[in-house]
DRENTI-17924 format. One record per residue: x, y, z of N, C-alpha, C, CB in turn. Coordinates in steps of 0.001 Angstrom, whole numbers, padded with zeros to 6 digits, always signed. Atoms other than C-alpha are relative to their C-alpha. Glycine has a CB too. Layout:
XYZXYZXYZXYZ...
//
This chain:
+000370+000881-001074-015902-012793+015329-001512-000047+000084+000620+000453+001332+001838+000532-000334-019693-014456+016224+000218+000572+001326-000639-002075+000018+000533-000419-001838-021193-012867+019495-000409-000805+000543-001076+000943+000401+000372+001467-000895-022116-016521+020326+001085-000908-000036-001303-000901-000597-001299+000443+000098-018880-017600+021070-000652-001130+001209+001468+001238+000314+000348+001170-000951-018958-021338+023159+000520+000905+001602+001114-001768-000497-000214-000140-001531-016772-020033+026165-000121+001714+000309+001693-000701+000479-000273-001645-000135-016872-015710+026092-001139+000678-001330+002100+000445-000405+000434-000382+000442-019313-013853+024637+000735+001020-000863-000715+000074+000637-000157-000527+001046-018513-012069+021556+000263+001211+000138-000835-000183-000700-000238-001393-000545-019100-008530+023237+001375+000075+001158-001524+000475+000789-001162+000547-000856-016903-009521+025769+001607+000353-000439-000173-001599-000027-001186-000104+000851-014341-009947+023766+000604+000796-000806+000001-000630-000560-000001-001381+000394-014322-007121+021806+000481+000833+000738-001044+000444-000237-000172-001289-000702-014158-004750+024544+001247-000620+000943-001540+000652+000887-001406+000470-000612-010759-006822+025918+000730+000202-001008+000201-001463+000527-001126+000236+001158-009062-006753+022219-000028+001627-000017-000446-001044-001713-000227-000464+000403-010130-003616+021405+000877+001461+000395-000795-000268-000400-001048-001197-000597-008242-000933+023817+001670-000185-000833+000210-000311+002068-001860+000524+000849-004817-002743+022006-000243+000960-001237+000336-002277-000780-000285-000847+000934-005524-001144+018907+000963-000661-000913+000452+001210+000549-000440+000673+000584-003670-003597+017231-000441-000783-000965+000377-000357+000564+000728+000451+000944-006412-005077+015252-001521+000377-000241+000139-001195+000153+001275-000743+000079-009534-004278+013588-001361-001153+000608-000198+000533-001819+000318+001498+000138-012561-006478+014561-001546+000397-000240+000415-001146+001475+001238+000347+000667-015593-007363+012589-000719-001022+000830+000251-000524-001420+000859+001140-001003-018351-009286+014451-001121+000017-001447-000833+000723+002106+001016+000486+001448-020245-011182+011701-001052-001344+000680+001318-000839-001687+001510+000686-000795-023671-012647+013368-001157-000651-000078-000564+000566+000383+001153+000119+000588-026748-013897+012784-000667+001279+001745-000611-002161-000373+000771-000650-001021-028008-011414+015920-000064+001388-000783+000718+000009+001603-000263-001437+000755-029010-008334+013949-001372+000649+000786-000051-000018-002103+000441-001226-000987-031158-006347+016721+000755+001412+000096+000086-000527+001411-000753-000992-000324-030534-002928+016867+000796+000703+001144-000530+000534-000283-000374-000251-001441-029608-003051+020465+001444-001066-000182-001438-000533+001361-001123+001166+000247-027067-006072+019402+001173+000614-001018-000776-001492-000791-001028-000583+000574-025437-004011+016822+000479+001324+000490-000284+000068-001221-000193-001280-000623-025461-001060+019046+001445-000007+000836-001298+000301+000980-000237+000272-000797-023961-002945+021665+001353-000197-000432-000758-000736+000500-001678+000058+001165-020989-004267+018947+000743+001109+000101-000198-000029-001827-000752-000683+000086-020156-001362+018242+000263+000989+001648-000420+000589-001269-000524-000826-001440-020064+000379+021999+000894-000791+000627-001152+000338+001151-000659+000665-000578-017860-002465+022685+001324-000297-000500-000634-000856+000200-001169-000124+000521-015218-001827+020094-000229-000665-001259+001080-000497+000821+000264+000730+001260-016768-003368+017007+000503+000938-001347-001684-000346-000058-000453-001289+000832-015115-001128+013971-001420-000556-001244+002230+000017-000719+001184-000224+001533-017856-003036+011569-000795-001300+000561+000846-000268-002174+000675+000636-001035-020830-005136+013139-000781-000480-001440-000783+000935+001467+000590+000727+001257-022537-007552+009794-000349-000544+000631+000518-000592-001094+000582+000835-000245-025137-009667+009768-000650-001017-001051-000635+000525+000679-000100+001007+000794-025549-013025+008631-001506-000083-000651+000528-001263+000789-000932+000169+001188-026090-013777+005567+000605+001409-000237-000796-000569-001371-000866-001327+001002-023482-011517+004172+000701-000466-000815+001016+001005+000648-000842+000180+001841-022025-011092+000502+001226-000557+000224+000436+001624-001023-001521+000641+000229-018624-012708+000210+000631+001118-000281+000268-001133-001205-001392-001042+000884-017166-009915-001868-000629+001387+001260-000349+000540-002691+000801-001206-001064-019468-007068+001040+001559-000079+000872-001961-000645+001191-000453+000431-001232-017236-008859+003257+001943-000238-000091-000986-001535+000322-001402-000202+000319-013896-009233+001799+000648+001523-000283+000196-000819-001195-000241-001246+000007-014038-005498+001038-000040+000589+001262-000759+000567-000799-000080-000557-001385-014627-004851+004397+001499+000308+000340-000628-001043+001075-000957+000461-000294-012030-006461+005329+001244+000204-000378-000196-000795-000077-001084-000686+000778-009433-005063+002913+000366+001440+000402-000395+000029-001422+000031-001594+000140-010356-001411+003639+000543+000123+001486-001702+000856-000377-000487-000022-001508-010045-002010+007683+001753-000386-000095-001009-001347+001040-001628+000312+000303-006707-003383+006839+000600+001053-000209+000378-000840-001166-000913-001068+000881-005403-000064+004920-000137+001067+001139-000664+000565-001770+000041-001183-001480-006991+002005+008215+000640-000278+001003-001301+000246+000732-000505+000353-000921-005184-000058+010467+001577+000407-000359-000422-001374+000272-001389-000138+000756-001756+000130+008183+000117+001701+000586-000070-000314-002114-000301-002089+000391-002301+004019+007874+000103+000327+001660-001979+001325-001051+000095-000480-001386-002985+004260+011687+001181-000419+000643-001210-000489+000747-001024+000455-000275+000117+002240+012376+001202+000782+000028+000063-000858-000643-001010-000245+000455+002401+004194+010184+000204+001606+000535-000039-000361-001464-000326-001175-000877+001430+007661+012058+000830-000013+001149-001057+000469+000448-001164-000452-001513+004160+008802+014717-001308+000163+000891+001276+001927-000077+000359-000379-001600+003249+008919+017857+000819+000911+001176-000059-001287+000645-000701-000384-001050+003651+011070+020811+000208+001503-000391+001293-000881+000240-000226-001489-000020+005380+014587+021041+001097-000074-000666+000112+000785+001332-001222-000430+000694+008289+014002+018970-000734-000311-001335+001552-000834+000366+000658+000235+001329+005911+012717+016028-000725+001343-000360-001070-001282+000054+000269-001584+000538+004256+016258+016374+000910+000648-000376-000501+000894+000838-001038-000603+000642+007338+017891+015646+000238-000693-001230+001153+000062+000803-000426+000463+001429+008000+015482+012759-001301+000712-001214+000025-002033+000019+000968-000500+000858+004519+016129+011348-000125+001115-000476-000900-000113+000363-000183-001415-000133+004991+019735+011872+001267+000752-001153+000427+000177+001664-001588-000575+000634+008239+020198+009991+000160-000601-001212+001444-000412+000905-000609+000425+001495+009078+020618+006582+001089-000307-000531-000108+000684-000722-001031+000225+000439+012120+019925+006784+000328-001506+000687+000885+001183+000241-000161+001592-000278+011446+016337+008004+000089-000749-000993-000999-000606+000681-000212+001183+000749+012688+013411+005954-001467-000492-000479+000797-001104+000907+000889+000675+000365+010035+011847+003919+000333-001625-000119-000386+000627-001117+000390+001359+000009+009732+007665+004168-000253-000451-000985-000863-000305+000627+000304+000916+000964+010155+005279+001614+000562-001277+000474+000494+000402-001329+000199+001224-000669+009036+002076+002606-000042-001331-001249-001499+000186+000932-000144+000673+001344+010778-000627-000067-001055-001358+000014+001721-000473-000242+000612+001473-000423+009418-003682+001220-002247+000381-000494+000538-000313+002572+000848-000460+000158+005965-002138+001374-000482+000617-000882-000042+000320+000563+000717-000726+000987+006142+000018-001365-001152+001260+000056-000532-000956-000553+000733-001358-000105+004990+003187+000483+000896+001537+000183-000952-000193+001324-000463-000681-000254+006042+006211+000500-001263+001152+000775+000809+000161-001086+000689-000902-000606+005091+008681+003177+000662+001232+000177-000408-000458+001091-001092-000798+000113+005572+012086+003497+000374+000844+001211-000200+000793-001081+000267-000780-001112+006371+014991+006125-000584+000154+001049-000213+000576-000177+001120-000176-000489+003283+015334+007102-001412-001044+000483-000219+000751-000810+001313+001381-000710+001844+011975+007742-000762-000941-001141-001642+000914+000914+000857+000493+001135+000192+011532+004241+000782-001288-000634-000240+001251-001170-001188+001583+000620+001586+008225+002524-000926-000379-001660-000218-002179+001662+000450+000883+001026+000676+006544-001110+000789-001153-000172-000081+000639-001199-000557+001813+000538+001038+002892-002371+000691+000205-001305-001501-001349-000397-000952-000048+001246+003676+002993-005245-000380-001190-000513+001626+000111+000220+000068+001162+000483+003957+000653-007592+001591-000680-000325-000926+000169-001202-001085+000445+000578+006997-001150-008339+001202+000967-000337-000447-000583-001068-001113-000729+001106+008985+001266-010847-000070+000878+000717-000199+000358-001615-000284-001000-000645+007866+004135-008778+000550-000008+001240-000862+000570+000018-000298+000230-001129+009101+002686-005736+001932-000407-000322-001185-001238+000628-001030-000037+000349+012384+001717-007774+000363+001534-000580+000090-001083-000799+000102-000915+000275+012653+005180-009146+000044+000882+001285-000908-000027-000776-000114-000343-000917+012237+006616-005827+001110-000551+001195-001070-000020+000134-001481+000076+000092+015127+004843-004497+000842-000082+000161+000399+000185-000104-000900-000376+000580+017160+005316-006607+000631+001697-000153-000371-000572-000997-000098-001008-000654+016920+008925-005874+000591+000301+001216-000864+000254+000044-000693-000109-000989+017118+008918-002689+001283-000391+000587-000563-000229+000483-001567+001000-000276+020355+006786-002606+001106+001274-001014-000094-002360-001102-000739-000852+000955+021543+009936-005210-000743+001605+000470-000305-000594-001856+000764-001438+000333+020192+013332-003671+000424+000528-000244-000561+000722+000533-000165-001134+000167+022197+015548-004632+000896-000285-001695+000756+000722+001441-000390+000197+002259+022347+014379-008701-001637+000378-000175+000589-002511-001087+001074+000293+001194+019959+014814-011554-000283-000709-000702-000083+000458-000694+000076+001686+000803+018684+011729-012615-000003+000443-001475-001700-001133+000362+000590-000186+001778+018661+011661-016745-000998-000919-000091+001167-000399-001384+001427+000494+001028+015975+010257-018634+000945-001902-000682-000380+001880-002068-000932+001256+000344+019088+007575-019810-000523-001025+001412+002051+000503-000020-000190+000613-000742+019797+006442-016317-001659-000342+000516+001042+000612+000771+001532+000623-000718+015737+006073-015296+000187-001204-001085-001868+001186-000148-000075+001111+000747+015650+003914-018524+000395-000856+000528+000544+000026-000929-000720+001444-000874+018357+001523-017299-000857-000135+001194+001809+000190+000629+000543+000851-001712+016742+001313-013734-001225-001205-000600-001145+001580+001522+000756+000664+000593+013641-000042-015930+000340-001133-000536-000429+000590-000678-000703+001111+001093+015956-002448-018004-000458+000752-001359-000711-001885+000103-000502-000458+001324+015646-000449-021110+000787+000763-001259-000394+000087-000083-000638-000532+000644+017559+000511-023662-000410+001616+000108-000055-000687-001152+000566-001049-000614+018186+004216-023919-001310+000611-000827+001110+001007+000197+001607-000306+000547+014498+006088-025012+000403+000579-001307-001083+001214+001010-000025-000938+001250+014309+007569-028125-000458+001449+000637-001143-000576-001325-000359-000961-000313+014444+010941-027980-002071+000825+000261+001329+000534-001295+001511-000708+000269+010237+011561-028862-000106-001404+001040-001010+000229-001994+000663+000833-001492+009511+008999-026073-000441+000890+001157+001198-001018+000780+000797-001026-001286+007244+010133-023565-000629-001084+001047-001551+001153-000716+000372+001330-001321+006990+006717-021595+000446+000605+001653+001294-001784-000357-000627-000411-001072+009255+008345-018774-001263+001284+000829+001642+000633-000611+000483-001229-000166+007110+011665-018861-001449-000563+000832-000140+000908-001552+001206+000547-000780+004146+009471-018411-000278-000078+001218-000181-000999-000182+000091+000341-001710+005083+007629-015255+000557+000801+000953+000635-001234+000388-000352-001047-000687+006258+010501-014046-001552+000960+000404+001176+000779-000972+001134-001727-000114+002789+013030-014486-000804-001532+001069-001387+001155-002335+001009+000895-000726+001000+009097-013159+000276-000012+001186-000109-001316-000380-000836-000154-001233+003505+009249-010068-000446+001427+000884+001662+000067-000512+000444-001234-000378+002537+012818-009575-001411+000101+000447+000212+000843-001017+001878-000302+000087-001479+012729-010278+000209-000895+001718-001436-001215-001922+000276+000834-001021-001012+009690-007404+000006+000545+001221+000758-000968+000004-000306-000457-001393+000365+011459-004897-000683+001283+000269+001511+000169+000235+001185-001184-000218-001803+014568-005284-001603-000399+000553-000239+000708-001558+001211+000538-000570-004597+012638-004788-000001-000480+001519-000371-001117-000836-000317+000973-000939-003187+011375-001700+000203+001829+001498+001920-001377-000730-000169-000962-000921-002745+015363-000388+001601+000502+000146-000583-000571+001292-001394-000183-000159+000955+014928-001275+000451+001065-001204+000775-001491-000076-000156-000197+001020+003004+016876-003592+001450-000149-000140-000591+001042-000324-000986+000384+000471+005848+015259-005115+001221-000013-000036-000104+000104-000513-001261-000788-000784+009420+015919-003442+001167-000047-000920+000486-000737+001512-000708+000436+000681+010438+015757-006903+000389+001196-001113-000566-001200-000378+000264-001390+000894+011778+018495-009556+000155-000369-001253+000973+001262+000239-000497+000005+001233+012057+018561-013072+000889+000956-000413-000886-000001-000756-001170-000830+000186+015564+019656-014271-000158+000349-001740+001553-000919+000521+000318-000131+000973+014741+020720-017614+000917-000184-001212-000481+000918+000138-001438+000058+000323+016846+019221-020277+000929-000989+000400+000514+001011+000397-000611+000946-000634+018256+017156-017801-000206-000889+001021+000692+000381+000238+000466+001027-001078+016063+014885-015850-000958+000359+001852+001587-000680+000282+000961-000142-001428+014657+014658-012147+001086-000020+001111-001241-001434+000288-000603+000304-001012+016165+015553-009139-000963+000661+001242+001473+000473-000158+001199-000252-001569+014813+015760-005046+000144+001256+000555+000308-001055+001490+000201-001419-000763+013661+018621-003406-000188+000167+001481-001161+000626-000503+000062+000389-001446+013432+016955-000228+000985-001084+000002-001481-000464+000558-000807+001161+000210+014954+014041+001352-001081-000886+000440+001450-000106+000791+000692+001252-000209+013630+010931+001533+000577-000940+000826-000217-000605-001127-000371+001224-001087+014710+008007+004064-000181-001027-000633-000793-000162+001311-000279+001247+000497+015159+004870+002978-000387-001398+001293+001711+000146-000473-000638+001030-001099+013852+001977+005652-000844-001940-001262-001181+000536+002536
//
């Protein structure tokens, strides 16, 4: 939003949207005083630019506030979300549509596709051992040759992801005989 809005000033406005918490808001200006960007942000501004700004400055902004708003969304709330967060023996979240999976503890990563099919497909089977056959088929391919290490791959890439993320993988290797869960996962 401009802080020279025709009917409501810009600050104004801000400090009415932003108690909701429902959206992020960028005030993009030509007023770049340090008392003007001060003021932005004491009024609920999460990112206060000034005109001219980069196209791509500004689309990244804008992308990243998005993923803080998502992530802030997808935390529980309240006193029964502390107990969820708290407990290891809480269900972990896999979000198909979205393509997230979150875990226990609040932490979440963006899957991709296969790992989000792969995941599941698990969870719809916890108490099997997936083979190395049946992942194939979920993929559409024939079964692997035996020195194939495509599976192994997106498996250690699935892993590295979610480590990076603070997670670790609610997944086991059955040795011999594939992958099965060590947790449960939810399905919404």
């Amino acid at each position: 939003m401009d802080v020279n809005l025709p009917d409501v000033s810009g600050f104004e406005l801000a400090r009415d949207i932003a108690p909701q918490g429902e959206m992020g808001i960028i005030m993009l200006t030509a007023r770049a005083g340090r008392d003007d960007r001060v003021r932005g942000y004491a009024e609920g501004a999460d990112l206060y630019l000034t005109k001219p700004v980069d196209s791509e400055e500004l689309a990244l902004a804008i992308v990243n506030l998005g993923h803080r708003i998502r992530r802030a969304r997808a935390q529980p709330v309240g006193e029964q979300a502390a107990l969820a967060v708290t407990s290891e023996d809480a269900p972990w979240l896999l979000d198909r549509q979205s393509q997230v999976l979150r875990s226990s503890g609040g932490a979440f990563a963006r899957l991709s596709a296969r790992e989000t099919i792969l995941l599941d497909y698990m969870a719809r089977h916890p108490d099997k051992t997936v083979s190395r056959d049946e992942i194939s088929a979920l993929f559409g391919h024939a079964e692997p040759a035996p020195e194939s290490r495509r599976i192994d791959a997106a498996f250690a890439r699935l892993r590295s992801k979610l480590k990076a993320e603070g997670m670790d993988l609610p997944v086991r290797v059955v040795h011999g005989a594939g992958l099965r869960l060590v947790k449960t996962i939810r399905v919404v």
